[in-house]
C-alpha positions as a LaTeX table, in Angstrom:
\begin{tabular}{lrrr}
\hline
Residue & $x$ (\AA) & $y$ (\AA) & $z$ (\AA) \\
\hline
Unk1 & 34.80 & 69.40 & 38.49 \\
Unk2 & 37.28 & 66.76 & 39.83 \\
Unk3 & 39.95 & 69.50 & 39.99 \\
Unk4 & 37.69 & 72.02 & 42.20 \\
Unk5 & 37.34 & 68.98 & 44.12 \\
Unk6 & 40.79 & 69.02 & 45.48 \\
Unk7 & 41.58 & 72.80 & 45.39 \\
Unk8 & 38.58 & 73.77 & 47.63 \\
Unk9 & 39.78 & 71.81 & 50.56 \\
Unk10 & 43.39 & 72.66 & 50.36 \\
Unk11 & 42.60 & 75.83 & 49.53 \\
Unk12 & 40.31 & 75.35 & 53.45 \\
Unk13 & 42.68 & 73.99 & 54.84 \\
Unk14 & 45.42 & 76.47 & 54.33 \\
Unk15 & 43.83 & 79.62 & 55.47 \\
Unk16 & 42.36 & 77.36 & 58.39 \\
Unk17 & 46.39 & 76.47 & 58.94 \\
Unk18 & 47.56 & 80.28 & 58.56 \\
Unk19 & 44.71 & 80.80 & 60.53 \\
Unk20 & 46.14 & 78.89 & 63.53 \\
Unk21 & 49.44 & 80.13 & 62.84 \\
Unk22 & 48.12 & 84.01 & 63.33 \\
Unk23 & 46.25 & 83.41 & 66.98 \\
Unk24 & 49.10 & 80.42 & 67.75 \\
Unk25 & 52.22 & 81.66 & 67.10 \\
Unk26 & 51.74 & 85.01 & 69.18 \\
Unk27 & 50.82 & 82.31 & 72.02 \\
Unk28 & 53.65 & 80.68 & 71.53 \\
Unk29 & 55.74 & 83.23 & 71.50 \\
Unk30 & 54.77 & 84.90 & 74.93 \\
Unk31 & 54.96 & 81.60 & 76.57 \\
Unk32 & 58.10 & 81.09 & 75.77 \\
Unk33 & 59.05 & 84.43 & 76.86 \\
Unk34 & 57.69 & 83.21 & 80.19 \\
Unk35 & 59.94 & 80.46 & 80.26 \\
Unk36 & 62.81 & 81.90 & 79.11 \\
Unk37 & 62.06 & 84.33 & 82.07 \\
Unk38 & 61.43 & 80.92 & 84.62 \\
Unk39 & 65.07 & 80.21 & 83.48 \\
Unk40 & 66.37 & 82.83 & 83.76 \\
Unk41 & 64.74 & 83.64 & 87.70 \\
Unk42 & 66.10 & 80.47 & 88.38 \\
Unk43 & 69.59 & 80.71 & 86.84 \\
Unk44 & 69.69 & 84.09 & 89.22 \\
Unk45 & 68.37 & 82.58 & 92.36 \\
Unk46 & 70.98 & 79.65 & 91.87 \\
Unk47 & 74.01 & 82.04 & 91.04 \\
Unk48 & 72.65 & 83.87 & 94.23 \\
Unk49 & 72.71 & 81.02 & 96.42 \\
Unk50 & 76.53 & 79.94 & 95.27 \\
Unk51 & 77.43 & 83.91 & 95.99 \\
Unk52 & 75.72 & 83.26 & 99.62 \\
Unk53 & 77.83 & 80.00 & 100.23 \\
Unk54 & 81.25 & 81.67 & 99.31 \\
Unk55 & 80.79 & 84.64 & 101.47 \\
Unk56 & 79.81 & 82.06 & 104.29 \\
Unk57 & 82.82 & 79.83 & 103.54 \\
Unk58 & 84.89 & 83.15 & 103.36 \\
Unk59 & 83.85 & 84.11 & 106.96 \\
Unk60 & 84.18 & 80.74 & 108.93 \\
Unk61 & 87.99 & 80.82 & 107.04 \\
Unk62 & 88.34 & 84.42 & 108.59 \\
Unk63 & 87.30 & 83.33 & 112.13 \\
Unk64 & 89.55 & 80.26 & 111.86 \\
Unk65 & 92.40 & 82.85 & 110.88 \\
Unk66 & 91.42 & 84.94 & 113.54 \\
Unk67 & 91.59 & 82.24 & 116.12 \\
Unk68 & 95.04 & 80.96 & 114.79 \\
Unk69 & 96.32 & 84.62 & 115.12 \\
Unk70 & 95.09 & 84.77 & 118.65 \\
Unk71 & 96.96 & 81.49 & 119.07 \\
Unk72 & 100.40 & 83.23 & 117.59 \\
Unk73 & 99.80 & 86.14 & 119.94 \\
Unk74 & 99.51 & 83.80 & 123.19 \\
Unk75 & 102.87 & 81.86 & 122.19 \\
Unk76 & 104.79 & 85.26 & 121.08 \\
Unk77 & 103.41 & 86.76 & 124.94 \\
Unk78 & 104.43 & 83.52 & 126.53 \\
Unk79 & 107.93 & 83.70 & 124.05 \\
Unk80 & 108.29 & 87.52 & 125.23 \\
Unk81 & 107.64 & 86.11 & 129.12 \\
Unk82 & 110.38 & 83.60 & 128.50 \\
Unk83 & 112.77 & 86.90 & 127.30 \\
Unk84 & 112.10 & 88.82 & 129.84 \\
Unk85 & 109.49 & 91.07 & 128.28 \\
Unk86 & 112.08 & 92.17 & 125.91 \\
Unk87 & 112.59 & 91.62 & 122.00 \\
Unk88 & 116.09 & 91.12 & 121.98 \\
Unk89 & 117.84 & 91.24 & 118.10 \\
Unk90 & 118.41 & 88.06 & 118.28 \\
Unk91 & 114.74 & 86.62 & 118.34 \\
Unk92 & 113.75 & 89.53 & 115.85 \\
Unk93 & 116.54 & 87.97 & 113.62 \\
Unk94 & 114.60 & 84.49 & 114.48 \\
Unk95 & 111.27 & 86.40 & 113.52 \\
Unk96 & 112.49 & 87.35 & 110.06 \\
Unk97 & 114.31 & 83.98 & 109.19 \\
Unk98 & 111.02 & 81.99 & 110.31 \\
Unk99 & 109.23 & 84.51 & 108.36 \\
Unk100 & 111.36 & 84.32 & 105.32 \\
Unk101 & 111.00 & 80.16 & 105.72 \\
Unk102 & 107.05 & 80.77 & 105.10 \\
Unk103 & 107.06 & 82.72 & 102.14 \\
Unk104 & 109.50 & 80.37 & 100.67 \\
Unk105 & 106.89 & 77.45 & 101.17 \\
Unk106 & 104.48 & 79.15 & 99.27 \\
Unk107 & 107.02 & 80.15 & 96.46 \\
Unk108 & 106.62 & 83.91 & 96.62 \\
Unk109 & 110.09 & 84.61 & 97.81 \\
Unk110 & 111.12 & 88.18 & 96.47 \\
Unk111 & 114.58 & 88.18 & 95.90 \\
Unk112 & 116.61 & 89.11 & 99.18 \\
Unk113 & 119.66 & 91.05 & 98.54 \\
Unk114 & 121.85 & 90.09 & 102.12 \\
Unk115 & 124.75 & 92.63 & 102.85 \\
Unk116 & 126.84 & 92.02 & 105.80 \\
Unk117 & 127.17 & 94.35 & 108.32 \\
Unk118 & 128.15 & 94.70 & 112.17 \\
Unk119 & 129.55 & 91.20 & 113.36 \\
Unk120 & 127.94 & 89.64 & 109.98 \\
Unk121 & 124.35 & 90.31 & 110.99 \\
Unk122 & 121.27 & 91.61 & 108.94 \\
Unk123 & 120.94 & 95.22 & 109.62 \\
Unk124 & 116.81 & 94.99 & 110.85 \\
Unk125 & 116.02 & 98.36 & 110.96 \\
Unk126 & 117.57 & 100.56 & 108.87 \\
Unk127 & 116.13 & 104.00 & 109.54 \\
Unk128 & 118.59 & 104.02 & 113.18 \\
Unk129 & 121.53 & 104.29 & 110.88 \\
Unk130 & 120.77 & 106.53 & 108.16 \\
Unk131 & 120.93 & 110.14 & 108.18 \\
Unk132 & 118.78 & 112.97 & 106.49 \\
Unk133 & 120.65 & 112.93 & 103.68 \\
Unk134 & 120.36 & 109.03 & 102.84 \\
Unk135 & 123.84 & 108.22 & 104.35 \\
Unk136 & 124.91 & 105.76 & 106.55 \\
Unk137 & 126.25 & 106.96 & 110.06 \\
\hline
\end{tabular}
């Protein structure tokens, strides 16, 4: 009789635990599928908002670029006004030196391959000299 005294209520109290287990864990488990799914909204909203910032960064950058081009085009009409309205060779030479200078400073200077010609200046346009066939006239 002492021994049915102790098996009867664990015996109770196990299906009353598997009990809570089957109407519990089903519980459980779809609200942590909601919050997984809370996260998840959130950890979209967030990367959403970041995406938003860029592109806004991106665009005031652009409009600064844009207004330092504008800039370079009022000192290259006022250098052109200074020449005469003419781009003389010489300041196109200037152009490509000062431009050369720039991508050196960033460190992405292809190599140049410089060959002398007429009075030991760069030949700046090509295409004039070359025929059909490829050659030099």
């Amino acid at each position: 009789m002492s021994l049915n005294r102790f098996i009867v209520p664990i015996l109770l109290a196990g299906v009353a635990f598997i009990g809570v287990l089957m109407f519990g864990l089903p519980i459980y488990n779809v609200w942590q599928q909601e919050m997984a799914g809370k996260a998840e909204m959130a950890k979209a909203e967030q990367n959403r908002k970041i995406l938003v910032e860029e592109a806004k960064a991106k665009l005031e950058a652009e409009k600064l670029n844009a207004a330092a081009e504008i800039e370079r085009a009022k000192g290259m009409a006022e250098a052109m006004r200074v020449e005469n309205g003419t781009l003389s060779t010489t300041y196109n030479q200037y152009l490509f030196i000062r431009t050369l200078e720039k991508i050196a400073d960033k460190g992405s200077l292809p190599q140049i391959i410089y060959v002398p010609s007429e009075g030991l200046t760069p030949i700046m346009d090509v295409s004039k000299n070359v025929g059909v066939d490829g050659l030099r006239r």
